[in-house]
VEXTI-568122 format. One record per residue: residue in one letter; x, z, y of N, C-alpha, C in turn. Coordinates in pm, whole numbers, plus 50000, padded with zeros to 5 digits. Layout:
BEGIN
SITE  residuo    n.X    n.Z    n.Y   ca.X   ca.Z   ca.Y    c.X    c.Z    c.Y
SITE        a      X      Z      Y      X      Z      Y      X      Z      Y
...
//
This chain:
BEGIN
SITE  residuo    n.X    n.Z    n.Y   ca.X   ca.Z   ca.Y    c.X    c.Z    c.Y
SITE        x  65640  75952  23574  65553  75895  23472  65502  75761  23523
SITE        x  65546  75666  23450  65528  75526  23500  65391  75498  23398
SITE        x  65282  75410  23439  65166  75392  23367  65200  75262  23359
SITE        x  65177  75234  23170  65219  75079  23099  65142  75058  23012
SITE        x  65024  75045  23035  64956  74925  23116  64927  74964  23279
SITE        x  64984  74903  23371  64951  74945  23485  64820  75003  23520
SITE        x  64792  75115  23569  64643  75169  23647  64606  75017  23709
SITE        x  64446  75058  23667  64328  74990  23720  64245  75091  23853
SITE        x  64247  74982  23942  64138  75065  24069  64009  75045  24039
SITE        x  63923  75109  24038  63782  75116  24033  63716  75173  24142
SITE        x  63594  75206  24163  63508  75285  24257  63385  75395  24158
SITE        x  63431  75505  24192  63359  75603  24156  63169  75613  24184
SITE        x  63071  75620  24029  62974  75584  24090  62949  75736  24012
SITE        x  62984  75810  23920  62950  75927  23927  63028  75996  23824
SITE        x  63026  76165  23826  63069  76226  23692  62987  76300  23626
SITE        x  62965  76308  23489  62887  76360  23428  62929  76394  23266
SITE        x  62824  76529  23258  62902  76548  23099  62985  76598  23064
SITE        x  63073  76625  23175  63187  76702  23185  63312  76590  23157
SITE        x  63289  76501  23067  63397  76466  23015  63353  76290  22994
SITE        x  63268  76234  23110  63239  76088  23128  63247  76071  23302
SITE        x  63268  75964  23328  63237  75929  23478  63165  75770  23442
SITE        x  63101  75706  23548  63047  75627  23550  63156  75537  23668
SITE        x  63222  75395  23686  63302  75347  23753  63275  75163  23773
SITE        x  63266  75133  23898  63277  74977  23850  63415  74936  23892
SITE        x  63469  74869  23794  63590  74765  23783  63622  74689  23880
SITE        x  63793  74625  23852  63796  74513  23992  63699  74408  24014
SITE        x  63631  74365  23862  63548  74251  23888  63414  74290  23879
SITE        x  63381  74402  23949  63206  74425  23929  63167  74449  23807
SITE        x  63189  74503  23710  63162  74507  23597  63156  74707  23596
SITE        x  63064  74771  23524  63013  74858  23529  63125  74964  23423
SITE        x  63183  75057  23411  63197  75058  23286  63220  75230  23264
SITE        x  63216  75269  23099  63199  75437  23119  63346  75516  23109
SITE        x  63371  75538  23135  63543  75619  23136  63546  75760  23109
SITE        x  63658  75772  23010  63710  75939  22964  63718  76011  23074
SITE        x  63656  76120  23122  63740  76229  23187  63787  76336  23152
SITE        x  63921  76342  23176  63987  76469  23062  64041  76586  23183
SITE        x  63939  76647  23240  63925  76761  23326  63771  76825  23263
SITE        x  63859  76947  23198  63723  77064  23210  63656  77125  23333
SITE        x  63732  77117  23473  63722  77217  23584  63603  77140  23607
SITE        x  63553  77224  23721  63450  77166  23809  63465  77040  23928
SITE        x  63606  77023  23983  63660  76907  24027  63629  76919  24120
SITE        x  63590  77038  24166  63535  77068  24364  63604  77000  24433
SITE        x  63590  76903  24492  63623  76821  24615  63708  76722  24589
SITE        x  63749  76714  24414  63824  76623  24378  63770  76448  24407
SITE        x  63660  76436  24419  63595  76291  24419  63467  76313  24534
SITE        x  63466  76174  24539  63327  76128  24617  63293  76026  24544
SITE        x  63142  76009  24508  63062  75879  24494  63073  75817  24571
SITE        x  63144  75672  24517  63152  75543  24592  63313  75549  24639
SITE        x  63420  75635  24569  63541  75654  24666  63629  75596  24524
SITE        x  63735  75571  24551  63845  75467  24466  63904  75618  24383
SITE        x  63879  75550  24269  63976  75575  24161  64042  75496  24102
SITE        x  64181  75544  23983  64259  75455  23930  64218  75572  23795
SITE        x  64209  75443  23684  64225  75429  23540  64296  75330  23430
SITE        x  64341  75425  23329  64447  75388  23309  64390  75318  23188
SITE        x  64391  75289  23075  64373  75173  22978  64442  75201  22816
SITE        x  64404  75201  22730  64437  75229  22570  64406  75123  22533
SITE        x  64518  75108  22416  64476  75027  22313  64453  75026  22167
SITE        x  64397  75180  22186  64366  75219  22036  64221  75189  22024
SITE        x  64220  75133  21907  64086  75073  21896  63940  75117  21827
SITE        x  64051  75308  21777  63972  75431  21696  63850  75472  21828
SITE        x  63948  75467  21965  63879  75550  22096  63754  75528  22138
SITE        x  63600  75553  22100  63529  75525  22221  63503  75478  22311
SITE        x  63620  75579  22412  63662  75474  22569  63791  75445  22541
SITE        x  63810  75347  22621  63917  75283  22596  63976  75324  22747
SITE        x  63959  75338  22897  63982  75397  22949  64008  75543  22990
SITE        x  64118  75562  23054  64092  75752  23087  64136  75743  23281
SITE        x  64036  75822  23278  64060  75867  23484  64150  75962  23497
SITE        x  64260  75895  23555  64406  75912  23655  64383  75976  23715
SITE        x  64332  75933  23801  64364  75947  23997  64230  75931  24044
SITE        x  64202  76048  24167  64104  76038  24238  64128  76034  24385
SITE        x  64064  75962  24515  64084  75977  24625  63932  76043  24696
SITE        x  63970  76164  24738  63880  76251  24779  63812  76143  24933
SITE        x  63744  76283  25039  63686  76155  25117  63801  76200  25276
SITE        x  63903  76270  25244  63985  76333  25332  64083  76180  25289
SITE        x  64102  76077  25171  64192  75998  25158  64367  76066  25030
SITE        x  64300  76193  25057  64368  76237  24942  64386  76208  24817
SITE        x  64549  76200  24767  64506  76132  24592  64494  76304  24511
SITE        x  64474  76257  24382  64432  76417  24317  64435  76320  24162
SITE        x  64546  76428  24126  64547  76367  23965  64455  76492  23909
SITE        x  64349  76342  23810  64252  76475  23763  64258  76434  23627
SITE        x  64390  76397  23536  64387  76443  23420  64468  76565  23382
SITE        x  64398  76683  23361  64489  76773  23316  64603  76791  23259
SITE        x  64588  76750  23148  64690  76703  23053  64811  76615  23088
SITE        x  64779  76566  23172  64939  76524  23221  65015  76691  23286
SITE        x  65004  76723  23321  65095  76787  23388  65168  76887  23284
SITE        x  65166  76879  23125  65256  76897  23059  65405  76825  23056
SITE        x  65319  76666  23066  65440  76574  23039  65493  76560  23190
SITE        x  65425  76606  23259  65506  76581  23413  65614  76712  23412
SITE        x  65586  76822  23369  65698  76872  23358  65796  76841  23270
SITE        x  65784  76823  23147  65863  76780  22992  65960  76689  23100
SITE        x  65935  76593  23157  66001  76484  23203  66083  76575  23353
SITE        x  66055  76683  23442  66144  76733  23507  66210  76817  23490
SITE        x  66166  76870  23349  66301  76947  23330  66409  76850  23208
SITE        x  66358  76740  23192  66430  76646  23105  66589  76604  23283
SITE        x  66470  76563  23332  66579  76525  23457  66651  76634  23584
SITE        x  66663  76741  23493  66700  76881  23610  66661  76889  23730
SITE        x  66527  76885  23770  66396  76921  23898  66365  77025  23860
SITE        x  66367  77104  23785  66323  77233  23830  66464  77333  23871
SITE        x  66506  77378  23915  66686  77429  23937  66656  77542  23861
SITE        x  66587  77635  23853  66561  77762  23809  66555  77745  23638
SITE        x  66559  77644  23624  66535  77591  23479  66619  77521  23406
SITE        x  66735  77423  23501  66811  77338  23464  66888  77397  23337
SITE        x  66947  77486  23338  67094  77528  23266  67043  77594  23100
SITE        x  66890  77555  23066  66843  77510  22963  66880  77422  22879
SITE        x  66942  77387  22756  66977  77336  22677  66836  77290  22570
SITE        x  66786  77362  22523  66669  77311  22439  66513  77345  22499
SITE        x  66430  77235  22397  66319  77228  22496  66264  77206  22374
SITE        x  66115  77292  22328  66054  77282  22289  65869  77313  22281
SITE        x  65796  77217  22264  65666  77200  22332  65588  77295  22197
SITE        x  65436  77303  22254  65335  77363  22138  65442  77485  22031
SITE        x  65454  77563  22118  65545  77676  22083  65434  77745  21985
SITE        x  65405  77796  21875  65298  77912  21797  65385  78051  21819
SITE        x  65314  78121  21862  65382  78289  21837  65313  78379  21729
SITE        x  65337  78480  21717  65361  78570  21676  65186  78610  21620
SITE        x  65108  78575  21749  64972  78624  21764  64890  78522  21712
SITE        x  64939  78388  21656  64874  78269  21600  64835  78180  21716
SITE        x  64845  78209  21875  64824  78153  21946  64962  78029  21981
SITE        x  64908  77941  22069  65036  77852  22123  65083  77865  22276
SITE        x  65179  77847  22289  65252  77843  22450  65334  77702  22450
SITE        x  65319  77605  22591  65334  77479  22618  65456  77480  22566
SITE        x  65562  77571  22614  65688  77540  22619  65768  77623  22590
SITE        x  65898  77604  22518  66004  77701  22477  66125  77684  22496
SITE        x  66168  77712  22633  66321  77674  22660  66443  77774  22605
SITE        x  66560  77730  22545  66639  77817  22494  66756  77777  22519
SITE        x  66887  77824  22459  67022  77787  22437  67099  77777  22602
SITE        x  67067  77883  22644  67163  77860  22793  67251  77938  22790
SITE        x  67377  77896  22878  67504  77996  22871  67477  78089  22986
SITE        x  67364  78069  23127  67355  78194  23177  67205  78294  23133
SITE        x  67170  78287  23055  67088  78357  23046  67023  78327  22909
SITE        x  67042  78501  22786  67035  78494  22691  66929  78479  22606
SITE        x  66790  78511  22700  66681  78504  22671  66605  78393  22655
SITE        x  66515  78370  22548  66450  78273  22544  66338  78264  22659
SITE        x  66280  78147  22665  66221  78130  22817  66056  78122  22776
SITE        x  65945  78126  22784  65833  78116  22723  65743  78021  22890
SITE        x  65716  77910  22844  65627  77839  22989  65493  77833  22945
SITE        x  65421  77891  22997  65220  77796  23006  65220  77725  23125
SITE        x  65173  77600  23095  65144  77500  23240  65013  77506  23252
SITE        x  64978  77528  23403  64850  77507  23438  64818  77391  23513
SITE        x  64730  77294  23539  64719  77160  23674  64620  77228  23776
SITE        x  64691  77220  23947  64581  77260  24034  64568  77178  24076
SITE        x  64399  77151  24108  64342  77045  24258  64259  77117  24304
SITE        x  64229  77244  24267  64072  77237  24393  64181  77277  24554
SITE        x  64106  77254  24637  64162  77246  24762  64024  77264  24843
SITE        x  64023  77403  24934  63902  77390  25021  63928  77452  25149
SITE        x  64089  77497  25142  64139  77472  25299  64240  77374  25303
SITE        x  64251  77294  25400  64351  77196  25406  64495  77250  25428
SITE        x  64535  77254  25287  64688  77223  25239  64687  77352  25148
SITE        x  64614  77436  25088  64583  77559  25015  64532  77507  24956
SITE        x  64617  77499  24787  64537  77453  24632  64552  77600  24626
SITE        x  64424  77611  24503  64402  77720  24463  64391  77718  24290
SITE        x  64425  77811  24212  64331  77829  24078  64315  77957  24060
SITE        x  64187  77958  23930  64121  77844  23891  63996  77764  24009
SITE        x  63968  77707  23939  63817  77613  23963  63698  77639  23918
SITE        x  63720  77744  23821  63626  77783  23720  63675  77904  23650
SITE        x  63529  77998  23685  63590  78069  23548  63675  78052  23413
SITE        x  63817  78147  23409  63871  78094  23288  63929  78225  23185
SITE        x  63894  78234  23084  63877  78320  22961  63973  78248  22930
SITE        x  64038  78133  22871  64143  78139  22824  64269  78152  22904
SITE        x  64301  78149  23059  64323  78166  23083  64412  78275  23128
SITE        x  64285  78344  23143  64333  78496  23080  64414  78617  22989
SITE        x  64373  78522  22907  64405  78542  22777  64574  78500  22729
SITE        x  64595  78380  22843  64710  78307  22846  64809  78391  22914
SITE        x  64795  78468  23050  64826  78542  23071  64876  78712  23026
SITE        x  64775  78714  22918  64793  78843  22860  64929  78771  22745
SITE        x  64926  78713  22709  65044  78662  22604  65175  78681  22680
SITE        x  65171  78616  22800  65324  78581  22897  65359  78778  22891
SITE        x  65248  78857  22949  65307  78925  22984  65365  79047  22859
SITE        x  65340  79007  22734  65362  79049  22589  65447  79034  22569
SITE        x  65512  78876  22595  65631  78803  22612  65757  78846  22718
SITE        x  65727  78960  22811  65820  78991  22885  65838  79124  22856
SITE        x  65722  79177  22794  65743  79323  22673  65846  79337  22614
SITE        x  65849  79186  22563  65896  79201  22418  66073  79140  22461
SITE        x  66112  79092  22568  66264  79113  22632  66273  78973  22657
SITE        x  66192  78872  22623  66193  78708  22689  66136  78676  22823
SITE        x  66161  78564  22830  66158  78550  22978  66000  78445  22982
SITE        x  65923  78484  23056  65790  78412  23050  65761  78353  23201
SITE        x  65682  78203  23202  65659  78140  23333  65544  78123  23335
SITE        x  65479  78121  23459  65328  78065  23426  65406  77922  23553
SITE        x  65353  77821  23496  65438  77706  23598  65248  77639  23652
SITE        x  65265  77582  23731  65167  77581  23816  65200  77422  23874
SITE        x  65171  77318  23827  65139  77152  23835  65005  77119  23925
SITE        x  65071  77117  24066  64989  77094  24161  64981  76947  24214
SITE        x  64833  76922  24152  64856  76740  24133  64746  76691  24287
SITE        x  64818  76750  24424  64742  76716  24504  64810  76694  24603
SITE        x  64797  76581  24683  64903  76459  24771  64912  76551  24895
SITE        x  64804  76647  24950  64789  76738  25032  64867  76884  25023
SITE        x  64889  76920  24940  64936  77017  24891  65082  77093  24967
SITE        x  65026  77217  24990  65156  77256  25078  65186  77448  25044
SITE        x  65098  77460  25003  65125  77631  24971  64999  77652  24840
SITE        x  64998  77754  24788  64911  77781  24673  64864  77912  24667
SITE        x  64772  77959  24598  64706  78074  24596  64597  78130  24475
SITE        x  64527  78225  24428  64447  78259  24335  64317  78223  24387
SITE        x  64211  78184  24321  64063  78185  24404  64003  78305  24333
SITE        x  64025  78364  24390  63964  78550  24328  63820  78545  24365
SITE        x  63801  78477  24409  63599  78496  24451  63541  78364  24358
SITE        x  63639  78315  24280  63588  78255  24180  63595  78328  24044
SITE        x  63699  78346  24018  63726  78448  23922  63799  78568  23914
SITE        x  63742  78725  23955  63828  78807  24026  63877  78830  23895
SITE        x  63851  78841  23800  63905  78871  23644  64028  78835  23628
SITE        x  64028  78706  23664  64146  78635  23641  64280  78616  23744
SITE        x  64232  78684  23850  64291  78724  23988  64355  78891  23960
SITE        x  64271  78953  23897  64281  79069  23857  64436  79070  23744
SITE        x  64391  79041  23678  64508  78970  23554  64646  78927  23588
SITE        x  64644  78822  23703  64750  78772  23764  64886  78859  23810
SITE        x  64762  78926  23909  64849  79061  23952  64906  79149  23943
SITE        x  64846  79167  23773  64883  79253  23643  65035  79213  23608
SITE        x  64991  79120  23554  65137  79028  23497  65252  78965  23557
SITE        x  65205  78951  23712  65345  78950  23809  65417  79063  23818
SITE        x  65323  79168  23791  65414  79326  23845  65453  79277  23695
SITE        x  65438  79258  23573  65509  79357  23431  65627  79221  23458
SITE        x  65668  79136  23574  65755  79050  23567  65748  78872  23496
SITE        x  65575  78833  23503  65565  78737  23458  65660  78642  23565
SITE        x  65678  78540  23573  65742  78456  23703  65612  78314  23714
SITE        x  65576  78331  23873  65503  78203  23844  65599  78076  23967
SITE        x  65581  77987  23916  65589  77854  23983  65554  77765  24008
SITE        x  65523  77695  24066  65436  77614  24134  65547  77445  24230
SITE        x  65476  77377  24164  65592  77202  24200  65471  77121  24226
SITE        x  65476  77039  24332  65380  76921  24389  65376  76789  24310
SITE        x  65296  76734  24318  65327  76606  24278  65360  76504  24368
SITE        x  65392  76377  24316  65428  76293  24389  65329  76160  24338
SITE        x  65260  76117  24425  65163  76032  24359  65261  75846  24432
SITE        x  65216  75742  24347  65192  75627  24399  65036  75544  24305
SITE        x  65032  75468  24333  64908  75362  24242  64956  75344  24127
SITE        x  65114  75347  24070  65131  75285  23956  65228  75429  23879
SITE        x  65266  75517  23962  65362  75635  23923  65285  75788  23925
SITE        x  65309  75871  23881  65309  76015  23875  65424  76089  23849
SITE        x  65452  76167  23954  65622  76262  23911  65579  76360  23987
SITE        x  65659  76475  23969  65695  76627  23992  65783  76534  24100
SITE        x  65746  76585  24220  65823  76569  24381  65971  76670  24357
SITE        x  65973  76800  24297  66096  76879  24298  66059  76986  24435
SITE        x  65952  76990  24454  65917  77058  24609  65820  77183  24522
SITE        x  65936  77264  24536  65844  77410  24508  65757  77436  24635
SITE        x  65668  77514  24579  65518  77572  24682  65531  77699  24682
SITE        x  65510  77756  24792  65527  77908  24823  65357  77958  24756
SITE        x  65377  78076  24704  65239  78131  24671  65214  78265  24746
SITE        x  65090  78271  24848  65026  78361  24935  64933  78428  24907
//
């Protein structure tokens, strides 16, 4: 994912609101920026530490900026817009990085089922395997041992809930992923934070035994790029 208008560096002066940060610009200039992370962002930022934001030119928006990239105070980058890590996958399994996935023929996003709910992704039409494929993407950053991302960050009810679908979905004779977009430059193995949410830890464990499949791919950060590295993460 190439950013066009190139990312802007700023310096982080705070987050708030859930969904604002406060940032000054290359030229000293103060200004308020989108943040499109619900989590809690544990250790994702420091006040006073460099971020990159990226720039719109729709002129409906509020902000006209949205926050990219964060550098923790370890020097770590950490993509903290969620929402990318749909299109970071869309784009690796466009370019055959995931192998387990390649021999997919169709690809389709904002899947609706059965239950009125949606699932990210719907891979189909392969000659080895007859089943349709069902993906939910999740983005991890919290990190609070060095090189162990974890999720969630936060209690998560939909989450949950997301999970109870996949594993409905493997009921019902399709093939379901929970894929796991680990947007952290540190990143080397992955795991559940069950003392954040044992519910949802609880759940997990549920739905791996009924055969959910999870996966988990790193990112690859630069100042001006975001991509899926192709480096699966072992989960412990």
């Amino acid at each position: 994912m190439l950013f066009s208008p190139p990312l802007i560096q700023g310096q982080l002066i705070r987050r708030y609101k859930r969904f604002l940060a406060d940032v000054i610009g290359p030229d000293g200039e103060k200004l308020t920026i989108h943040c499109p992370n619900t989590g809690s962002m544990t250790n994702c930022m420091v006040e006073g530490g460099r971020v990159w934001y990226s720039t719109s030119d729709n002129p409906k928006r509020k902000y006209a900026h949205t926050w990219e990239i964060a550098e923790n105070s370890a020097g770590h980058l950490i993509g903290v817009n969620s929402a990318r890590a749909n299109m970071l996958l869309e784009e690796a399994l466009s370019a055959g990085l995931i192998t387990s996935l390649e021999h997919y023929k169709s690809c389709r996003r904002e899947v609706r089922l059965p239950s009125g709910k949606r699932l990210d992704f719907l891979l189909e039409d392969s000659e080895k395997d007859s089943r349709p494929c069902y993906i939910e993407v999740k983005s991890m950053t919290l990190m609070r041992q060095l090189g162990l991302v974890e999720f969630p960050d936060a209690v998560t009810k939909r989450g949950r809930e997301h999970l109870e679908e996949l594993e409905a979905i493997v009921k019902s004779g399709a093939r379901a992923i929970l894929f796991f977009c680990v947007q952290h430059s540190a990143a080397e193995r992955i795991s559940v934070a069950s003392d954040i949410d044992p519910k949802y830890a609880e759940s997990l464990v549920k739905a791996r035994a009924a055969g959910v499949e999870v996966l988990a791919y790193s990112v690859h950060f630069d100042d001006q790029l975001i991509a899926l590295s192709g480096k699966a993460l072992c989960w412990v």
